[in-house]
Every structure is written in structure tokens, then in C-alpha cells.
C-alpha positions in Angstrom: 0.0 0.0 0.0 1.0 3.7 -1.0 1.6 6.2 2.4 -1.7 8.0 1.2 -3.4 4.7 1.4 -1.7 3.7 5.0 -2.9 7.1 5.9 -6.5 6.2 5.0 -6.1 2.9 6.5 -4.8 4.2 9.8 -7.5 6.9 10.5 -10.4 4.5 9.9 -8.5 2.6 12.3 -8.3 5.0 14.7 -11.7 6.6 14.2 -13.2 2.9 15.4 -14.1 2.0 11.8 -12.7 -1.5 11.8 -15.1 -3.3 14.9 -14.9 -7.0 16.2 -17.4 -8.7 17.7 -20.9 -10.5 16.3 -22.5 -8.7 13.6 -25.4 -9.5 10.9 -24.4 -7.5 7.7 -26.9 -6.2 5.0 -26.6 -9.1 3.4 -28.0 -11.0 6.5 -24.6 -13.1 6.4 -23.1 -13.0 10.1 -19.4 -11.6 10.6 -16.7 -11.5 13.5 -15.8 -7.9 11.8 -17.4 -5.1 10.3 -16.4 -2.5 8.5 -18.4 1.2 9.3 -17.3 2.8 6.1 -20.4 5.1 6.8 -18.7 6.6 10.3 -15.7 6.8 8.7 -17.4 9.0 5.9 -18.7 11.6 8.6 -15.0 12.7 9.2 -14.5 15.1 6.6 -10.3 14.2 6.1 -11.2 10.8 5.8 -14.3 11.4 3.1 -11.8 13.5 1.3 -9.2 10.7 1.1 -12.1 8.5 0.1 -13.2 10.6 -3.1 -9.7 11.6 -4.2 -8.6 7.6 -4.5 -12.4 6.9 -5.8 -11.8 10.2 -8.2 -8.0 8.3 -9.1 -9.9 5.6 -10.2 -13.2 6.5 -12.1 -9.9 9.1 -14.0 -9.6 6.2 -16.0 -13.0 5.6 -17.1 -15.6 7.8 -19.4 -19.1 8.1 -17.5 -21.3 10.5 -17.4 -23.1 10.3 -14.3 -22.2 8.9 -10.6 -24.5 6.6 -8.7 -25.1 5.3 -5.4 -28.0 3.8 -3.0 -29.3 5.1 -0.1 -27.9 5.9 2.8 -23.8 4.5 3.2 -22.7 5.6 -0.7 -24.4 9.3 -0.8 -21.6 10.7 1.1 -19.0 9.4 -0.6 -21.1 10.0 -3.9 -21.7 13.4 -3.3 -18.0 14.1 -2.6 -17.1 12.3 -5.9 -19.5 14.1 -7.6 -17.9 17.3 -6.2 -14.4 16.4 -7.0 -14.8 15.3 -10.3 -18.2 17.7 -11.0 -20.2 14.6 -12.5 -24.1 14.8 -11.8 -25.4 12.4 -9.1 -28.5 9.6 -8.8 -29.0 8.6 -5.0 -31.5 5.5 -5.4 -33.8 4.7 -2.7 -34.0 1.7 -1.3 -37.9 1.4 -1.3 -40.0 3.7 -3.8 -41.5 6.3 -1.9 -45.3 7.1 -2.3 -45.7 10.7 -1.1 -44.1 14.0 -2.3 -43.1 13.3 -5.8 -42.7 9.4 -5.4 -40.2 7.8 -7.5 -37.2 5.7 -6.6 -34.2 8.4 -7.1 -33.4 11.3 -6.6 -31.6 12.4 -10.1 -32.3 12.0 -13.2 -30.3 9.5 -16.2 -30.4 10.4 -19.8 -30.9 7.5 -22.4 -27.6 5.7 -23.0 -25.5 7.9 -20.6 -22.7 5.8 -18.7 -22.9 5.4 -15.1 -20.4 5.0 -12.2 -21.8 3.2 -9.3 -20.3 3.9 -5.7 -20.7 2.0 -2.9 -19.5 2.0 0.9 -19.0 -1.5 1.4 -19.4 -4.5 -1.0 -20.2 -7.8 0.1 -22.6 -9.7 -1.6 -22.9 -6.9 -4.2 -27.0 -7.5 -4.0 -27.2 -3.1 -3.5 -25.0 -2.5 -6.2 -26.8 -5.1 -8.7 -29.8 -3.4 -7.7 -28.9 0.2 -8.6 -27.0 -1.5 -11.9 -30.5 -3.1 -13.0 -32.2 0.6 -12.1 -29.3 2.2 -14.2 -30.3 -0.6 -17.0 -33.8 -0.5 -16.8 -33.9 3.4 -17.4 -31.8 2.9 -20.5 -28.8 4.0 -18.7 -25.0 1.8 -18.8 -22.7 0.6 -15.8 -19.1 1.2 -16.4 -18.2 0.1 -13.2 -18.7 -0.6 -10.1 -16.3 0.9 -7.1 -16.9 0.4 -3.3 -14.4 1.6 -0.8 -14.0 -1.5 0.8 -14.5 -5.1 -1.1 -15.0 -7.4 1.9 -14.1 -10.0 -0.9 -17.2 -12.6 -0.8 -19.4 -11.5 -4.2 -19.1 -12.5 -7.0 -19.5 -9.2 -8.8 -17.0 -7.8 -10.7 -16.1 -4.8 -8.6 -13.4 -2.2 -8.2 -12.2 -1.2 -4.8 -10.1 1.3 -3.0 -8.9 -1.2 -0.2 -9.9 -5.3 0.5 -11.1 -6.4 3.8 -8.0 -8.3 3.7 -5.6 -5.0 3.6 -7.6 -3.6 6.6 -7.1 -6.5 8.7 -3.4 -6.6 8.0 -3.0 -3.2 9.0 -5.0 -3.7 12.2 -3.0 -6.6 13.0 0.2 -4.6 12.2 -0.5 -1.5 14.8 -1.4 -3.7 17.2 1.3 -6.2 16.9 4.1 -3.3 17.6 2.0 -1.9 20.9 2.9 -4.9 22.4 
């Protein structure tokens, strides 16, 4: 890993990011660890870090629009969409039936490319969901990028670090306090 990445690593660290203990994810799959990508995301330094190496990546690729499901990828979208001033689609997870109804918040022009976001990936089931929405509307995936891969879907996905890198990094700090 690069220093800006140990940086990024570290602070999620220390910002209590990386938890152990008994959790059901999302997915309804149980875990000894969880990643909280979404409190790391309400420290501004570390939401920066996390759209500059998202931004680093989607460099690379021609989209037109940035997408993201409610609630853990809309901070990170919106600071993407800031830094690299692409226009943003937050999907709901349910279709509201008051106000204006609808299932986003956004709109997608026939044929223009999308760049989903994501928090965490594990299954990938949130990310296949805004991918079919992005579809369905006449829209196209380029990608999909999640700032962490906890490395168990089977969707093709790119990420900013693996569960794996976190872990090693945990272990590393706290292997030298001792």
C-alpha cells in the first residue's frame, strides 16, 4: 500500500471504523468484523481521502453520471461528484409514495454511462440493484467501485482497499503496541 493509502487505513482505524465482535451484515450473512465505512465518511479528512482515490480511479474511465444507493454511498457520492463535478443519482431503497414518489433522486439520460459507488461491497446485492435501475432506465454501468471489497461477491467490482488490507493493518498496529 502507497503512504496515502496507510494514511487512509490508519485513521479508519483510529476513528473505530474497523469493529470486532458479532454482527449480521446487509446481506444478513453473520461476521466476527465489520467494516463502518459510513462513520468513517462523517470525518471530513477521511471522506476527502475517500473521493480523491475513488476520483483516481473513475480518472480512468468515461461516465457521465455517478451513482449510489441510499444511505452508506451518498456521502461518498456526493463528494465524488464534487471532486470530479459529474451529476449524481441517489437510489432509494424502497420507492416512496408521497411527495413526488419515485425511486431516485436524479435524473439519467438514455444511454449515458454510469459509475456506481458504494460504501461496502459484500454480496454486491445493493449494487446489482442500482446497476438493474441504471439498465432499466436505458442507462449503462461502467463500473462498479466500493471503498471496501470485503471480498465474498461474485461481482466484478473495483475497490479502493480489500477487507483483507484492513485486517493486515490492524493486526500490524497492534502487533508493535505490544
Amino acid at each position: 500500500m502507497g503512504r496515502e493509502m496507510d494514511r487512509l487505513v490508519g485513521r479508519m482505524i483510529e476513528v473505530g471504523a474497523l469493529k470486532f465482535g458479532d454482527f449480521i451484515l446487509s446481506s444478513g450473512k453473520r461476521s466476527k468484523v465489520y467494516v463502518d465505512v459510513k462513520l468513517a465518511s462523517t470525518y471530513p479528512d477521511i471522506l476527502e481521502m475517500i473521493a480523491s482515490h475513488i476520483a483516481e480511479i473513475a480518472g480512468r474511465m468515461d461516465f457521465d453520471r455517478i451513482a449510489c444507493v441510499e444511505l452508506g454511498g451518498v456521502p461518498i457520492a456526493v463528494a465524488v461528484s464534487l471532486k470530479l463535478r459529474k451529476p449524481l443519482i441517489i437510489f432509494r431503497k424502497e420507492r416512496k409514495d408521497y411527495g413526488l414518489g419515485g425511486d431516485r433522486i436524479g435524473e439519467l439520460k438514455e444511454r449515458e454511462k454510469v459509475l456506481i459507488v458504494e460504501d461496502v461491497i459484500t454480496t454486491g446485492k445493493s449494487a446489482l440493484s442500482a446497476a438493474r435501475r441504471v439498465e432499466e432506465s436505458g442507462g449503462v454501468v461502467k463500473a462498479i467501485v466500493a471503498v471496501v471489497d470485503r471480498e465474498e461477491s461474485d461481482i466484478e467490482v473495483l475497490s479502493i482497499l480489500k477487507l483483507g488490507d484492513l485486517l493486515k493493518a490492524y493486526d500490524g498496529l497492534h502487533s508493535s503496541e505490544s
